[in-house]
ZAVEXVEX-898516 format. One line per field, with one value per atom (N, C-alpha, C): x, y, z; atom name; residue in one letter; residue number from 1. Coordinates in nm, 3 decimals. Layout:
% residues N
px = c(X:...)
py = c(Y:...)
pz = c(Z:...)
atom = c(CA:...)
type = c(a:...)
seq = c(NUM:...)
This chain:
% residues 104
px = c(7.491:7.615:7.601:7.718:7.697:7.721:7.721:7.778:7.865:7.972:8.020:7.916:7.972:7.892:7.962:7.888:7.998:8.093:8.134:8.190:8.254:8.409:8.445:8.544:8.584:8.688:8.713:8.825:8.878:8.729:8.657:8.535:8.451:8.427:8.288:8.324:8.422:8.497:8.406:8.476:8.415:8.236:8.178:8.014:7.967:8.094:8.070:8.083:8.202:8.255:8.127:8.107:8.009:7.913:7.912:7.724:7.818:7.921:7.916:8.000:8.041:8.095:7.927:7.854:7.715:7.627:7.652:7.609:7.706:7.862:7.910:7.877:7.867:7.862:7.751:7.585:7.522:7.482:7.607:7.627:7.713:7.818:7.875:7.835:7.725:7.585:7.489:7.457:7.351:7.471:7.529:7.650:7.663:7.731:7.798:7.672:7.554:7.461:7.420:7.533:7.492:7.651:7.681:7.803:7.854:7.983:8.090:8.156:8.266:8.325:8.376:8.258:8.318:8.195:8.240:8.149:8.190:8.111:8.155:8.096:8.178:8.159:8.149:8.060:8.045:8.096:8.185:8.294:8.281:8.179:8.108:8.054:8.021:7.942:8.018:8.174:8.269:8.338:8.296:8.345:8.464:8.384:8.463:8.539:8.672:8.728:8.909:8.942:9.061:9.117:9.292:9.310:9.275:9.184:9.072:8.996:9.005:8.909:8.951:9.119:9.175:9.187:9.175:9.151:9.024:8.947:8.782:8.786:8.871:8.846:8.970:9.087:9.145:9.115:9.000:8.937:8.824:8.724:8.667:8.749:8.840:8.937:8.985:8.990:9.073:8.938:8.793:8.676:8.633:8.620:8.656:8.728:8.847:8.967:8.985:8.891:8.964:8.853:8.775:8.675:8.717:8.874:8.824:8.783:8.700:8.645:8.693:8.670:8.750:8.661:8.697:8.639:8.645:8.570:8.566:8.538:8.646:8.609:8.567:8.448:8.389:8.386:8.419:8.412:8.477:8.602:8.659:8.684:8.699:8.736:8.909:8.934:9.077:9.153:9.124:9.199:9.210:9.131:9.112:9.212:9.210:9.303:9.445:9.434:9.618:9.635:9.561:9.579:9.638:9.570:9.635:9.744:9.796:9.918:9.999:10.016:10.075:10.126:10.022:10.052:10.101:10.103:10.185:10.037:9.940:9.843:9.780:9.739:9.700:9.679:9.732:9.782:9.681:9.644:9.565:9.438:9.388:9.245:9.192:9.282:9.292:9.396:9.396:9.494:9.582:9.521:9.594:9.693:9.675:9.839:9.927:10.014:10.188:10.208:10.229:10.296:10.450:10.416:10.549:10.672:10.814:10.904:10.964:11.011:11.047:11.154:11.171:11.288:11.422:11.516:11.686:11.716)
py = c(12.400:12.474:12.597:12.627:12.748:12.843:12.975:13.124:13.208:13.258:13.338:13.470:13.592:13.679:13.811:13.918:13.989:14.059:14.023:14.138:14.048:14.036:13.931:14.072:14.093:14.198:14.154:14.236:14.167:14.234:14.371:14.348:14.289:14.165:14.130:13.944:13.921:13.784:13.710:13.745:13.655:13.628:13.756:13.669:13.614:13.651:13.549:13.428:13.389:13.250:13.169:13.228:13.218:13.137:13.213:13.131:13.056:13.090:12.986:12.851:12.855:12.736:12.615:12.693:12.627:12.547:12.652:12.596:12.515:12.487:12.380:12.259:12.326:12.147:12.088:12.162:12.147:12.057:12.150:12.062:11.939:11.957:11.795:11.705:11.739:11.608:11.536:11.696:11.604:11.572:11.598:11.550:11.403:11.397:11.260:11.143:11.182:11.096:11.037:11.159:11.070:11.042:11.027:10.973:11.121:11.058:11.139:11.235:11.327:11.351:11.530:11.557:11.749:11.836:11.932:12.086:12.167:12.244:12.327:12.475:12.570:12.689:12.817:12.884:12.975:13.134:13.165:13.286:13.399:13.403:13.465:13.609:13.574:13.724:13.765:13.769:13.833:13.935:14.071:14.184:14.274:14.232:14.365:14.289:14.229:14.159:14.185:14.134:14.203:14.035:14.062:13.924:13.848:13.881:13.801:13.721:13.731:13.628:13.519:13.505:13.414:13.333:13.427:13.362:13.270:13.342:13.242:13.110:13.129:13.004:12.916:12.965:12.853:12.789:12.847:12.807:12.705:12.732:12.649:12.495:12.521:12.396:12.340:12.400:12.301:12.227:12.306:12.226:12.115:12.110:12.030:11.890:11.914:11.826:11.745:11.794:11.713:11.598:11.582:11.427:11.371:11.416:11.408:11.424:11.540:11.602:11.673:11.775:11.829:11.919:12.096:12.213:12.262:12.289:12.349:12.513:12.573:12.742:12.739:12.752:12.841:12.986:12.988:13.104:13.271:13.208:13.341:13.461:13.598:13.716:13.671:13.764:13.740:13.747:13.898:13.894:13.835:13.774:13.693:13.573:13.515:13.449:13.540:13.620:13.651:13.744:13.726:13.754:13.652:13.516:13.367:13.348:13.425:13.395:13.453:13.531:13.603:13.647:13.519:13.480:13.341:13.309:13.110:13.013:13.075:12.968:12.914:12.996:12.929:12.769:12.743:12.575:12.519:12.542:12.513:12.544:12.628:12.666:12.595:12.626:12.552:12.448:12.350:12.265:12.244:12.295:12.346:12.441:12.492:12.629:12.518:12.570:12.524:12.553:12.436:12.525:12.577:12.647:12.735:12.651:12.691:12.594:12.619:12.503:12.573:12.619:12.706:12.787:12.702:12.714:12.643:12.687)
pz = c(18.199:18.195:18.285:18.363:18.431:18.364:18.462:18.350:18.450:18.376:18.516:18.529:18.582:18.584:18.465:18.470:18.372:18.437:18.567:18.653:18.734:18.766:18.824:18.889:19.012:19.040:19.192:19.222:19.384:19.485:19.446:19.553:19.546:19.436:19.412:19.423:19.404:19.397:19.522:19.612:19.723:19.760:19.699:19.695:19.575:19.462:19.332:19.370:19.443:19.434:19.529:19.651:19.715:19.618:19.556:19.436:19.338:19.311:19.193:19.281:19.370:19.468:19.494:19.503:19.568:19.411:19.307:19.184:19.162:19.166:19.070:19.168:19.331:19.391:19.364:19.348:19.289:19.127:19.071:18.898:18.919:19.005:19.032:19.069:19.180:19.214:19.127:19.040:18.950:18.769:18.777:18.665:18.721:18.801:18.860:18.864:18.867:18.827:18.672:18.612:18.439:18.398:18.270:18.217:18.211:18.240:18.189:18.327:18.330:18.485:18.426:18.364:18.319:18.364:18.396:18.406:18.335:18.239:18.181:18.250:18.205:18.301:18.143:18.070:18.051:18.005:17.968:18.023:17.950:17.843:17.707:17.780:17.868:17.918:18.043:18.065:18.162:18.050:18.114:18.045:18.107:18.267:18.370:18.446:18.436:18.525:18.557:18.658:18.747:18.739:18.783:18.855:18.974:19.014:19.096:19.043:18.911:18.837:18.874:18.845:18.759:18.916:19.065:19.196:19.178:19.145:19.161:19.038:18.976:18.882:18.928:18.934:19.018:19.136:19.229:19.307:19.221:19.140:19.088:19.012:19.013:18.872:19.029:19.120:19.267:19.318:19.299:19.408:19.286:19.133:19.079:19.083:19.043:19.049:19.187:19.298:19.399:19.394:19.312:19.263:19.159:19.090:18.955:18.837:18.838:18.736:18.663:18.535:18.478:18.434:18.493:18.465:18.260:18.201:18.125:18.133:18.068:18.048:17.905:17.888:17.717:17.716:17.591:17.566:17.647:17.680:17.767:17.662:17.724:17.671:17.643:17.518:17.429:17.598:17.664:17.744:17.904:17.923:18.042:17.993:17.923:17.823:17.820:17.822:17.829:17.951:18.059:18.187:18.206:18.224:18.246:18.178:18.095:17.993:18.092:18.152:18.186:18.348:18.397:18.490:18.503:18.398:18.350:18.432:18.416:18.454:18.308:18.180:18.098:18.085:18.088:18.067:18.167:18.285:18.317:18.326:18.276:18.204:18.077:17.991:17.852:17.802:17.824:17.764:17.664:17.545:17.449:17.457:17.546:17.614:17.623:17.548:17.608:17.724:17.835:17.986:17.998:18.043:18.098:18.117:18.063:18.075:18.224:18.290:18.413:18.433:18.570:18.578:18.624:18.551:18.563:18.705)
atom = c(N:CA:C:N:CA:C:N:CA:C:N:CA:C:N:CA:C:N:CA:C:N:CA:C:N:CA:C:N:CA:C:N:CA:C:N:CA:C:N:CA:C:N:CA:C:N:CA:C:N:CA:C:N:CA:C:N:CA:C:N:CA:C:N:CA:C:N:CA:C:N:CA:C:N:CA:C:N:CA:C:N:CA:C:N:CA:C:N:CA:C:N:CA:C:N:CA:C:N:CA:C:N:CA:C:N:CA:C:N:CA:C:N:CA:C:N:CA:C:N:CA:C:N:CA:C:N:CA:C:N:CA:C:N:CA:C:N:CA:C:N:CA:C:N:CA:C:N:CA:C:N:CA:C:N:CA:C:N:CA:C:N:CA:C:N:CA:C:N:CA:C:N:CA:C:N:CA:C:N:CA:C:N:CA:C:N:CA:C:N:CA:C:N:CA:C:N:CA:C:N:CA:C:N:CA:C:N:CA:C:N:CA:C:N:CA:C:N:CA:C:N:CA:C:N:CA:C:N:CA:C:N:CA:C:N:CA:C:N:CA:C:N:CA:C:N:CA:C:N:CA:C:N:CA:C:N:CA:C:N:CA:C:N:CA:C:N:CA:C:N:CA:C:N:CA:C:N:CA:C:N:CA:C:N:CA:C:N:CA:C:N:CA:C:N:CA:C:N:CA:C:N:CA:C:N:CA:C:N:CA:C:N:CA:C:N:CA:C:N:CA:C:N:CA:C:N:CA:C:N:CA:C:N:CA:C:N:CA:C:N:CA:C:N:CA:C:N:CA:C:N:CA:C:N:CA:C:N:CA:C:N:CA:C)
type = c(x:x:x:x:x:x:x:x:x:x:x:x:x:x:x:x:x:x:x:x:x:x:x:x:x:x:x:x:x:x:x:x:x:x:x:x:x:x:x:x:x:x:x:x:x:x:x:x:x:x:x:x:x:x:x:x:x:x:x:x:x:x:x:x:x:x:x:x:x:x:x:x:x:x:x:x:x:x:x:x:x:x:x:x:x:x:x:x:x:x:x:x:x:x:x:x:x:x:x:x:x:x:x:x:x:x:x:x:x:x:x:x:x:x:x:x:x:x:x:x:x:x:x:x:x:x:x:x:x:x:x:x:x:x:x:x:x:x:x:x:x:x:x:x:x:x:x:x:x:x:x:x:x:x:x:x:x:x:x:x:x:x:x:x:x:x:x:x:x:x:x:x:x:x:x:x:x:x:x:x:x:x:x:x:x:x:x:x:x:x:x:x:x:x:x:x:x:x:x:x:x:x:x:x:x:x:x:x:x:x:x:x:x:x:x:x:x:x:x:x:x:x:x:x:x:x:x:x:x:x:x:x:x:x:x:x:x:x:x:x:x:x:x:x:x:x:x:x:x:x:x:x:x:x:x:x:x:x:x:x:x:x:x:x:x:x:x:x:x:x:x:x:x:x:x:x:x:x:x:x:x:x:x:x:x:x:x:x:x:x:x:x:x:x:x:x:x:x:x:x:x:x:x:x:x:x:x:x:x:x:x:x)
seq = c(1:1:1:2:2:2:3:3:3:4:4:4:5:5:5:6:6:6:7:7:7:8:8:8:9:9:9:10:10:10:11:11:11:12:12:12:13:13:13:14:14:14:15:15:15:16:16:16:17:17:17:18:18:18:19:19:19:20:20:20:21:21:21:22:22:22:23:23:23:24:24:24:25:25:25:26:26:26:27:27:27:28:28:28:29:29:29:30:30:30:31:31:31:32:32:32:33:33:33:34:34:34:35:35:35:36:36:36:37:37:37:38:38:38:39:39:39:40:40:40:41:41:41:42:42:42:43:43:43:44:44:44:45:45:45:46:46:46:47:47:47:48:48:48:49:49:49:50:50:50:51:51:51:52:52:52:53:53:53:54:54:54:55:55:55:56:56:56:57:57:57:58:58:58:59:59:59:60:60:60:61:61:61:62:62:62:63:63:63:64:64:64:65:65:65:66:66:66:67:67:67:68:68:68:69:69:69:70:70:70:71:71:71:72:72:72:73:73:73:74:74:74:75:75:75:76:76:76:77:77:77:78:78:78:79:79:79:80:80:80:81:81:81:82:82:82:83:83:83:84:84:84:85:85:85:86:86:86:87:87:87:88:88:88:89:89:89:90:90:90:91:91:91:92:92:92:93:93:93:94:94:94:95:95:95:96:96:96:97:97:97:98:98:98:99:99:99:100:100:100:101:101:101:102:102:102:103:103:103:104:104:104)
């Protein structure tokens, strides 16, 4: 399982994603060699984070999904969770979110 870091913010994003882009292709190589098509990703120890997060993980759920696979978030902060609320992405982090009804 990966981990994010505790510090996800718009100056630090791009050499996060950097490493965690190289670890999931990493975990998708040696995953895809046993059963099953998920990565789970960690989110227990993100304390300090901006909406840049919610950039680097929709970046992670897109390098994912384009094999197939299906990202898991554990353990996010209450509010990283209602950052995504609140930007109508929830639903796609966690499945259990109701998605957003669309606009008339």
């Amino acid at each position: 399982m990966l981990k994010l870091p505790s510090r996800l913010r718009l100056d630090n994003v791009p050499e996060e994603w950097a490493r965690l882009e190289g670890a999931l292709r990493a975990e998708l190589a040696q995953v895809g060699n046993a059963a099953g098509r998920g990565v789970s990703l960690d989110a227990s120890g993100l304390n300090d984070f901006d909406s840049a997060a919610l950039s680097l993980l929709l970046s992670a759920l897109r390098l994912c999904g384009q094999d197939g696979w299906q990202l898991t978030l554990l353990q996010p902060p209450r509010a990283l969770r209602e950052l995504a609320r609140v930007y109508a992405l929830e639903h796609l982090f966690w499945p259990d979110a109701a998605a957003p009804a669309e606009l008339a």
